[in-house]
Backbone as a chain_set.jsonl record, in Angstrom:
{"seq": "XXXXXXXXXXXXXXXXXXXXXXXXXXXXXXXXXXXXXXXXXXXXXXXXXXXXXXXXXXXXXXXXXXXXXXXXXXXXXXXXXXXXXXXXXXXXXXXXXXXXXXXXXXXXXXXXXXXXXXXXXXXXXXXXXXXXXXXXXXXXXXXXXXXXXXXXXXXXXXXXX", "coords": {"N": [[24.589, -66.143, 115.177], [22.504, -67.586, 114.438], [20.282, -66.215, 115.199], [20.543, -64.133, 113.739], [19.608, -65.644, 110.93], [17.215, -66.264, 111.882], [15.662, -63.569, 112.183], [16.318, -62.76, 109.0], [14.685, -64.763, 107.951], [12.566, -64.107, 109.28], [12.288, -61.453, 108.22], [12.308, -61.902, 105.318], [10.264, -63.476, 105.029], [8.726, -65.933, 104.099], [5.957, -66.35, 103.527], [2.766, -66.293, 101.983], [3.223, -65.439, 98.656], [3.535, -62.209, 96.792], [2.486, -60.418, 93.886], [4.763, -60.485, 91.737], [6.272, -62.676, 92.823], [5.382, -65.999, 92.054], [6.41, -69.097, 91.421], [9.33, -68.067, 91.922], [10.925, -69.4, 93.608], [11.698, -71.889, 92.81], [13.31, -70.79, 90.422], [14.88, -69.47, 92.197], [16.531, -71.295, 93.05], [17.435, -72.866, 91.318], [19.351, -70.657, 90.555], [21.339, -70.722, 92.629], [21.867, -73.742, 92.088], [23.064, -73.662, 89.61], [25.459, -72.01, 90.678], [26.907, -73.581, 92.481], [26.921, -76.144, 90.28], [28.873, -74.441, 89.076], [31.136, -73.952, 90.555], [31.587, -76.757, 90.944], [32.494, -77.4, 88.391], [34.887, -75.487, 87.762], [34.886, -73.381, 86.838], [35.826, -70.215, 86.587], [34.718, -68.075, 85.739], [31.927, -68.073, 84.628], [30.662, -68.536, 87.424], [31.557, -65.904, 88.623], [29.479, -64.673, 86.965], [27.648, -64.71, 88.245], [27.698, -63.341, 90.727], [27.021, -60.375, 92.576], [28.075, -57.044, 92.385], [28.085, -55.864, 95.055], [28.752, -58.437, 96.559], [29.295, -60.622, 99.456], [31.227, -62.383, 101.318], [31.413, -64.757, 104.258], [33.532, -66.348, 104.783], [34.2, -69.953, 107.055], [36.127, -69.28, 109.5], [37.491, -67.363, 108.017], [38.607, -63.897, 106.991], [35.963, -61.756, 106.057], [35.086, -61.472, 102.519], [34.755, -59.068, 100.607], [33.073, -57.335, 97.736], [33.197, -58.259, 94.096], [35.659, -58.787, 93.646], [37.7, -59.44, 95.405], [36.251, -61.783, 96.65], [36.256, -63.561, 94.482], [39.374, -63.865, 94.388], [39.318, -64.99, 97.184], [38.14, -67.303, 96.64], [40.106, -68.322, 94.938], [41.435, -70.949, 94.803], [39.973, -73.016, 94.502], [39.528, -73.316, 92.247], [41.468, -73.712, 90.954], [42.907, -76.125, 89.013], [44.906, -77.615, 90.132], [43.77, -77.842, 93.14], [41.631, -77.817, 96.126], [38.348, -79.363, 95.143], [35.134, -78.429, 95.472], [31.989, -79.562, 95.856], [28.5, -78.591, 96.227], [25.285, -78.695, 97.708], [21.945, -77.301, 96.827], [19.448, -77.41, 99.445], [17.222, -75.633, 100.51], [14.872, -73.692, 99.684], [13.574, -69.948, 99.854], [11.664, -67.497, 99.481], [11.096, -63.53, 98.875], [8.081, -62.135, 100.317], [7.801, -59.841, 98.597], [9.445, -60.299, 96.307], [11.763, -59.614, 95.893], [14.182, -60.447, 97.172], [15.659, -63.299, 98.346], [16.757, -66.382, 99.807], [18.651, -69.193, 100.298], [19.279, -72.405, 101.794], [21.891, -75.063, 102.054], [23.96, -78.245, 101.75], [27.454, -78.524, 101.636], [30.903, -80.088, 100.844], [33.999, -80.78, 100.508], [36.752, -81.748, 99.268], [40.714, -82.533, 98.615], [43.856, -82.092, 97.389], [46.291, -82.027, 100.008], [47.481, -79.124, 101.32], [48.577, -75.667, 101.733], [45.818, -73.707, 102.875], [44.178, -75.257, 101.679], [42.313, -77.798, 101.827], [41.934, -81.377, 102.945], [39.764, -82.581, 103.157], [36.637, -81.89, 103.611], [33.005, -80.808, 105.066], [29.815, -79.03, 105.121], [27.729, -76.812, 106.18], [25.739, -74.12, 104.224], [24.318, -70.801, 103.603], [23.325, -68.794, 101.074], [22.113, -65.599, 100.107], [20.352, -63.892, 97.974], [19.452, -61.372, 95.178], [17.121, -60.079, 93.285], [17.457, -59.038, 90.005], [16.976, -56.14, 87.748], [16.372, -57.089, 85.318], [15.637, -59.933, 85.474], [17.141, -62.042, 86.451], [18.896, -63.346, 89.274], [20.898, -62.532, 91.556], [24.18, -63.202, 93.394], [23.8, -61.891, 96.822], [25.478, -62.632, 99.155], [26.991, -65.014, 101.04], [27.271, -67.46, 103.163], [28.899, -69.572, 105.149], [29.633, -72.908, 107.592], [32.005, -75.586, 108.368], [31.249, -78.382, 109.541], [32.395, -80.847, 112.074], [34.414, -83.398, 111.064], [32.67, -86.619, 111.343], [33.512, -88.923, 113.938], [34.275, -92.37, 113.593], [31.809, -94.943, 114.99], [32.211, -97.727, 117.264], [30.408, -98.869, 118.828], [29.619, -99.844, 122.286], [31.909, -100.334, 125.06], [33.974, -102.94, 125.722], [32.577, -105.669, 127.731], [33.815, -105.213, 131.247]], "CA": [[24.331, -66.564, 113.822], [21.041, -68.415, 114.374], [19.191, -64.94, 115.403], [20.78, -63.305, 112.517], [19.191, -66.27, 110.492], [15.886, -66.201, 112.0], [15.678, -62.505, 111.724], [16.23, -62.621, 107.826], [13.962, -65.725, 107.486], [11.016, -63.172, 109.341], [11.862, -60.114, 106.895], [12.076, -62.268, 104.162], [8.926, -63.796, 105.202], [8.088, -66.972, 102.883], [4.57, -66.678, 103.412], [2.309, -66.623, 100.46], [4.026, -64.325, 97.526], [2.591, -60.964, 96.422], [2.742, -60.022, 92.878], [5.737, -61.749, 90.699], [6.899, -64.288, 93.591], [5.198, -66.648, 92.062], [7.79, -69.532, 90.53], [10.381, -67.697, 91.887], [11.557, -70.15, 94.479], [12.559, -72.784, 91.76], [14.371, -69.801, 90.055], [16.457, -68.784, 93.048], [17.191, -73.013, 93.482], [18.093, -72.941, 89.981], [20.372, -69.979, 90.473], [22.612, -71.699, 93.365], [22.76, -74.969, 91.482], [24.214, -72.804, 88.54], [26.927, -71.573, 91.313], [27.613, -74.655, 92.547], [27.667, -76.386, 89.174], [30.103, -73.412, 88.662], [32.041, -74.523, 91.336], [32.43, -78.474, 90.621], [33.288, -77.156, 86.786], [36.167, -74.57, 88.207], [34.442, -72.046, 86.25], [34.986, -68.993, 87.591], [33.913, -66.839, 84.807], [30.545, -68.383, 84.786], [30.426, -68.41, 88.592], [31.758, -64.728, 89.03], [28.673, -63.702, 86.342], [26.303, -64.982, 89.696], [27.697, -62.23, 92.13], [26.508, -59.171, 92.178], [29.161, -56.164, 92.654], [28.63, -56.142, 96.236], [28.488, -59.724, 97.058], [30.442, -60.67, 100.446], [31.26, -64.068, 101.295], [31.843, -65.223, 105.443], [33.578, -67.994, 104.737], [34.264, -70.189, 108.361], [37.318, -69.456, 110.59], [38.562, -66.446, 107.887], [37.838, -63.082, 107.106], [35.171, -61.783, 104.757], [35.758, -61.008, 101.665], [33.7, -58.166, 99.937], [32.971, -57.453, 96.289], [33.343, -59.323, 92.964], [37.321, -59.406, 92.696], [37.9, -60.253, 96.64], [35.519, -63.196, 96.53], [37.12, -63.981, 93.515], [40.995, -64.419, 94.829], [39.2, -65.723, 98.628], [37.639, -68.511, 96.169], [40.874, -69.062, 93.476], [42.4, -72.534, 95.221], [38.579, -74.104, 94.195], [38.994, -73.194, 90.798], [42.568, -74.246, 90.043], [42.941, -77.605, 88.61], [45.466, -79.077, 91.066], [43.467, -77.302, 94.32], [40.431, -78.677, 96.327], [37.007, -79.316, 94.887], [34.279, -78.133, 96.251], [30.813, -79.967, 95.852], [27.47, -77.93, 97.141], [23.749, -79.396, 97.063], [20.774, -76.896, 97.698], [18.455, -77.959, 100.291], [15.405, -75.389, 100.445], [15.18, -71.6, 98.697], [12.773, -69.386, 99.825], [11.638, -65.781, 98.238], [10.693, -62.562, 99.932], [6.805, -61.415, 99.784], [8.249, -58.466, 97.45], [9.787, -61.407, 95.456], [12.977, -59.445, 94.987], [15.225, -61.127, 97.792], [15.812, -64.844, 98.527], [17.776, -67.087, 100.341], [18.768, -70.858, 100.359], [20.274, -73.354, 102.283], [22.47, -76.5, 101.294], [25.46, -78.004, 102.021], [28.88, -78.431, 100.668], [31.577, -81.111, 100.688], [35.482, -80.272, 99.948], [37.813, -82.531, 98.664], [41.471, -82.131, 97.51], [45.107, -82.448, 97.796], [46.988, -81.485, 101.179], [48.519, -77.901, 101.253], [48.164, -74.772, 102.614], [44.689, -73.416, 102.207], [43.816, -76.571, 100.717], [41.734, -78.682, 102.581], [41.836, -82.618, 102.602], [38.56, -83.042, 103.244], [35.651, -81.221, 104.82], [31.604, -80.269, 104.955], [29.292, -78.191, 106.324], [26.273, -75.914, 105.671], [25.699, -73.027, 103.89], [23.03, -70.064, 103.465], [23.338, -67.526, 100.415], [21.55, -64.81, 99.941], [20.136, -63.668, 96.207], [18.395, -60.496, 95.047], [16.547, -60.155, 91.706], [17.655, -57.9, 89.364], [15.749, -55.608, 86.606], [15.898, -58.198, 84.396], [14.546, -61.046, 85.943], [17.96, -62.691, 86.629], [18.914, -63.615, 90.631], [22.314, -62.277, 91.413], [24.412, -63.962, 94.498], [25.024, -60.748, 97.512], [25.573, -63.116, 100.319], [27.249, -66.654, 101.281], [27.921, -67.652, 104.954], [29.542, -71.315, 105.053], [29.992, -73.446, 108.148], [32.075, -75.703, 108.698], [31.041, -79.417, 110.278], [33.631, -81.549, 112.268], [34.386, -84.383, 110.524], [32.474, -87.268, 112.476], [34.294, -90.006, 114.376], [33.808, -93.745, 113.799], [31.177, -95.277, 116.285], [32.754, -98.749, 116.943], [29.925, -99.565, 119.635], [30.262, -99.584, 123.497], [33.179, -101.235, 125.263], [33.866, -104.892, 125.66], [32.418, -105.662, 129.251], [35.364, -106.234, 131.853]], "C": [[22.894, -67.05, 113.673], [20.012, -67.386, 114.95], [19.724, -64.211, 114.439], [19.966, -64.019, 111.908], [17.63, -66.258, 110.77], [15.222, -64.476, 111.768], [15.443, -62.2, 110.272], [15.222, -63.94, 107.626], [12.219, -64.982, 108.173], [11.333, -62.262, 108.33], [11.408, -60.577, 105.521], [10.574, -62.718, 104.082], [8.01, -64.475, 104.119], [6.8, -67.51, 102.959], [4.102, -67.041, 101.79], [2.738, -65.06, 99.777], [2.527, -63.702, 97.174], [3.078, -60.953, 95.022], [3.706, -61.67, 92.344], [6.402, -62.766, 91.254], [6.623, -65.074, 93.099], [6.188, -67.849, 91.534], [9.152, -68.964, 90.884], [11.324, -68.293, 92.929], [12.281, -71.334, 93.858], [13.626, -71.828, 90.903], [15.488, -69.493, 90.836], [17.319, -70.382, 93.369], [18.143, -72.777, 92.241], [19.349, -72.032, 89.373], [21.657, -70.617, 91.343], [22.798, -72.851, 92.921], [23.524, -74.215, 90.329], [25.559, -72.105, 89.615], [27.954, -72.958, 91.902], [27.998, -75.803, 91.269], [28.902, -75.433, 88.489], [31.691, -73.816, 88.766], [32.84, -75.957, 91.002], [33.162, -78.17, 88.844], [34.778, -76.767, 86.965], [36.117, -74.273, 86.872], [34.214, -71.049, 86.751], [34.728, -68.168, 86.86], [32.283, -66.807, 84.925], [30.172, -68.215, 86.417], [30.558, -67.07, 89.035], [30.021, -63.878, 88.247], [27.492, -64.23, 87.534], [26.591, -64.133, 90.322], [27.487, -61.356, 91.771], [27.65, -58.253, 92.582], [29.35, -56.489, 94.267], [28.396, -56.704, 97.044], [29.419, -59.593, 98.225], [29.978, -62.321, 100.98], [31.8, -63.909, 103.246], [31.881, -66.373, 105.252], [34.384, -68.238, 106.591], [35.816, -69.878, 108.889], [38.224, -68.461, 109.17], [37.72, -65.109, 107.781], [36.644, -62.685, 106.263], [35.597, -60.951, 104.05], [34.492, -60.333, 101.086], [34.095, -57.545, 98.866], [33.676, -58.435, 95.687], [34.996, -59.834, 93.357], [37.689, -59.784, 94.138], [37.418, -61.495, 97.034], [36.078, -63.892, 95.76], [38.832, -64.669, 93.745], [40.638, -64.87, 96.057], [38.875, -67.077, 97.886], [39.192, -69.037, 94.75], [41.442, -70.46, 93.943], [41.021, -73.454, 94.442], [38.471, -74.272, 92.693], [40.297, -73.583, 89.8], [42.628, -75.452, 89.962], [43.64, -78.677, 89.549], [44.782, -78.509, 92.689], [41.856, -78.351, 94.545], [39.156, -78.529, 95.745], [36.107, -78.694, 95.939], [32.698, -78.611, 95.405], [29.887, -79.056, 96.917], [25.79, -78.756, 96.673], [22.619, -78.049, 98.152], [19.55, -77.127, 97.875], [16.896, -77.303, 100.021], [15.603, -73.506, 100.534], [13.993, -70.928, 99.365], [12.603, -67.573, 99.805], [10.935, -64.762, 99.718], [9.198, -62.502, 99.421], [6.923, -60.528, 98.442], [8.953, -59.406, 96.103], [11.31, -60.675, 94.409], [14.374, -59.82, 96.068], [14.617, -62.549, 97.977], [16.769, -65.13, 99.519], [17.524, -68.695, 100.2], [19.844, -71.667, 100.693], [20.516, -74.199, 102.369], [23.687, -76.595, 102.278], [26.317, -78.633, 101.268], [29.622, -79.705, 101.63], [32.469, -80.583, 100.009], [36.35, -81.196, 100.107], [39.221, -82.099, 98.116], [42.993, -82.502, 98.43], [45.571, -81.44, 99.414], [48.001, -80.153, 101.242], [47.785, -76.085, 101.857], [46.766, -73.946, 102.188], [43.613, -74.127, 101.519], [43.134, -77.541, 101.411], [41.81, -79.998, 101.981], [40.64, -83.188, 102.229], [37.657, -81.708, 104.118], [33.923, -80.989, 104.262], [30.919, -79.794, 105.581], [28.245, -77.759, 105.594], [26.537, -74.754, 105.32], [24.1, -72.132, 104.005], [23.474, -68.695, 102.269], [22.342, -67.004, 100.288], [21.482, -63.689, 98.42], [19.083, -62.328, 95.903], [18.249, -60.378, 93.473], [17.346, -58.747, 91.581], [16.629, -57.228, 88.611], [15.45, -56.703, 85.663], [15.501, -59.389, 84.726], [15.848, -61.751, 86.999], [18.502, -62.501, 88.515], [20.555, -63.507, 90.547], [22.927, -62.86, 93.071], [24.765, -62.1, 95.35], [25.049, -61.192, 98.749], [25.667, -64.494, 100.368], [28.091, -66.923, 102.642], [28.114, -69.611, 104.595], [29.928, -71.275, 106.727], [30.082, -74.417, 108.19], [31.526, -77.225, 109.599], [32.11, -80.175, 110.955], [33.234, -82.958, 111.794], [33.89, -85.731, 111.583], [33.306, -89.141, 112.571], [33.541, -91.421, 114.158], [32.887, -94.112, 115.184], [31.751, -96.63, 116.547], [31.589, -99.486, 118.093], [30.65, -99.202, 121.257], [31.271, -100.661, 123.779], [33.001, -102.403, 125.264], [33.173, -104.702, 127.586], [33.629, -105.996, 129.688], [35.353, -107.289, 132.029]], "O": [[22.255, -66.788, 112.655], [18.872, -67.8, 115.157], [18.97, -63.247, 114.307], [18.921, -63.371, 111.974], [16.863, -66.243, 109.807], [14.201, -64.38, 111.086], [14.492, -61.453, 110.039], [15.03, -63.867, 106.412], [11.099, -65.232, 107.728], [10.523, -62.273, 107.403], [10.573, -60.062, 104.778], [9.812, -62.356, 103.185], [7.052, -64.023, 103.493], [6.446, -68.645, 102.64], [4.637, -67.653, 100.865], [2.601, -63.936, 100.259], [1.351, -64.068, 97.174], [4.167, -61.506, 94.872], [3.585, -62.892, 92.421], [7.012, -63.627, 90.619], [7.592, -65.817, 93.257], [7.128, -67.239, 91.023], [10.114, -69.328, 90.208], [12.417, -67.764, 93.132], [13.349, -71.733, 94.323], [14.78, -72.239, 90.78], [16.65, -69.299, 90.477], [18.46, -70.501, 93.816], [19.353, -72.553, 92.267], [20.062, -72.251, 88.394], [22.734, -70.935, 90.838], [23.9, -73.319, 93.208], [24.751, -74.317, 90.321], [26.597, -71.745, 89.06], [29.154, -73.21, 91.799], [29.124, -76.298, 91.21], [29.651, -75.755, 87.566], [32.685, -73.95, 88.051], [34.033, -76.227, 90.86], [34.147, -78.719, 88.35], [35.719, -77.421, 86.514], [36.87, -74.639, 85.969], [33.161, -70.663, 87.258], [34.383, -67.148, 87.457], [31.572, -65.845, 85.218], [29.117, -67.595, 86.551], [29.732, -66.781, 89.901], [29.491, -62.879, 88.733], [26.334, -63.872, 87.319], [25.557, -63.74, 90.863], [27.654, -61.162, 90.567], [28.393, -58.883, 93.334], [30.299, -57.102, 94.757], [27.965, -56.289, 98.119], [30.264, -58.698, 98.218], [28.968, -63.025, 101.005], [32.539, -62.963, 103.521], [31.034, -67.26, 105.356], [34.904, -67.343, 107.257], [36.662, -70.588, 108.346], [39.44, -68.643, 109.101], [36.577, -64.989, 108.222], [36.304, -63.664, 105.599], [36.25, -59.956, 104.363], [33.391, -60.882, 101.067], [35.257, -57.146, 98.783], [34.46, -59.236, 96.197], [35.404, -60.995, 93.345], [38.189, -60.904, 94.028], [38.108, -62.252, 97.717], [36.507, -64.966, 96.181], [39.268, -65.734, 93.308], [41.65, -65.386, 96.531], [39.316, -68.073, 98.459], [39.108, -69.93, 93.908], [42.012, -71.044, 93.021], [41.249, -74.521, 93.872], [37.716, -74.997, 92.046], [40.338, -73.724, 88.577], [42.363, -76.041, 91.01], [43.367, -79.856, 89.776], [45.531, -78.894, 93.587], [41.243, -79.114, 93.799], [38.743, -77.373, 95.834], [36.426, -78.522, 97.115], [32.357, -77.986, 94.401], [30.238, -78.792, 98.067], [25.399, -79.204, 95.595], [22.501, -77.876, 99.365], [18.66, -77.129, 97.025], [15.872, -77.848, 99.61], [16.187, -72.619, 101.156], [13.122, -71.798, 99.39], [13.426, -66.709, 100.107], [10.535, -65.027, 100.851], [8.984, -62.775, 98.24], [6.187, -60.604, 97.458], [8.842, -58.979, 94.954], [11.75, -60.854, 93.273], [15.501, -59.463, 95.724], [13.443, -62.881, 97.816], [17.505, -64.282, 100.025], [16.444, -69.262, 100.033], [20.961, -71.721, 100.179], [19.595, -74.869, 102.837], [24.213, -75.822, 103.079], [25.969, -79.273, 100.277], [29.199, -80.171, 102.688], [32.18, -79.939, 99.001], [36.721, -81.446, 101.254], [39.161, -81.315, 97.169], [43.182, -82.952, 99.56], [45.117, -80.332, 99.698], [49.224, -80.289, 101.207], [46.674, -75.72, 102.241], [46.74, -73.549, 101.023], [42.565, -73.755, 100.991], [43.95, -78.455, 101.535], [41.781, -80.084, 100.753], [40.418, -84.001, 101.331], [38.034, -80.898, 104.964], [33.698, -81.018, 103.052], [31.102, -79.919, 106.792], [27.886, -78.247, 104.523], [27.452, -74.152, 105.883], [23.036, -72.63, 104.373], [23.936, -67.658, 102.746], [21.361, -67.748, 100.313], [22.366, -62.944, 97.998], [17.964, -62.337, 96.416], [19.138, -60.564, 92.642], [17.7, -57.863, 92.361], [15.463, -57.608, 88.727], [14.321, -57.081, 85.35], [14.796, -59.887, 83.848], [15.594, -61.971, 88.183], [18.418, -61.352, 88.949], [21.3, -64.128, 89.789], [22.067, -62.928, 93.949], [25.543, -61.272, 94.878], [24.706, -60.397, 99.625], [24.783, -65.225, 99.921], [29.242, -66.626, 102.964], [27.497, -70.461, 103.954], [30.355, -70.261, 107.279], [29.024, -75.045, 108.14], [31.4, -76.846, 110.763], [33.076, -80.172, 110.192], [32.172, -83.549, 111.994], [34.597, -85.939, 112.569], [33.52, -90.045, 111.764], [32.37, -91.581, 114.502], [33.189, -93.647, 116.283], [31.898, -96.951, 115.368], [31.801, -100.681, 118.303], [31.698, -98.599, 121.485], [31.503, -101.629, 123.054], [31.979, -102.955, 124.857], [33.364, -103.772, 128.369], [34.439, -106.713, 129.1], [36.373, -107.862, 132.412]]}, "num_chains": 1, "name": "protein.A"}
């Protein structure tokens, strides 16, 4: 995962932008807070008009789900009213030279009632991946989520014997 990651962080190559990159790193931020404000809404109409046809999601420990309407039923527990939340915050966007791919990575926080599919709790990191369209607009065709273990109380070292 972390040579896949460095790999797309050389092609993409967030040097200094050619042509229309310019501004377009607050644009692609401004597109994943519109998914994750999507998300905390449990709007998935508004959130589905972010993916692009053939978006694919690796979400952690299942399989991936590819295009709109599979992403769509891998993500429906987040979007029903009695299912878990999902909170995301993104960290740091950066554009291709060609200024028609992106990526940016944040992380997430999941909250919600106890049931199958349903997480109690959890957080982790993400990285999506965004390509411009003709019209200016940044469409989602890539979201990898991992995953953190929830961390244990420190209570200090032992008592001496």
């Amino acid at each position: 995962m972390i040579l896949a990651l460095s790999m797309l962080a050389a092609w993409l190559d967030a040097g200094p932008a050619k042509g229309g990159a310019t501004g377009a790193s607050p644009a692609v931020r401004q597109a994943d807070l519109a998914r994750c404000a999507a998300m905390a809404a449990r709007d998935l109409d508004r959130f589905s008009s972010l993916l692009s046809e053939d978006v694919a999601f690796f979400p952690d420990g299942m399989p991936v789900a590819s295009g709109r309407a599979a992403v769509r039923e891998l993500l429906a527990p987040f979007f029903d009213p009695k299912g878990p939340a999902m909170r995301c915050e993104p960290k740091t966007a950066h554009v291709s030279r060609s200024a028609d791919l992106a990526y940016v990575t944040g992380t997430y926080d999941v909250t919600g009632p106890e049931a199958e599919r349903s997480p109690t709790r959890g957080h982790g990191k993400y990285v999506t991946l965004w390509r411009r369209q003709r019209g200016g607009a940044w469409k989602l065709v890539l979201a990898i989520g991992n995953g953190e273990p929830v961390r244990e109380r420190d209570f200090g070292p032992p008592p001496p014997p």
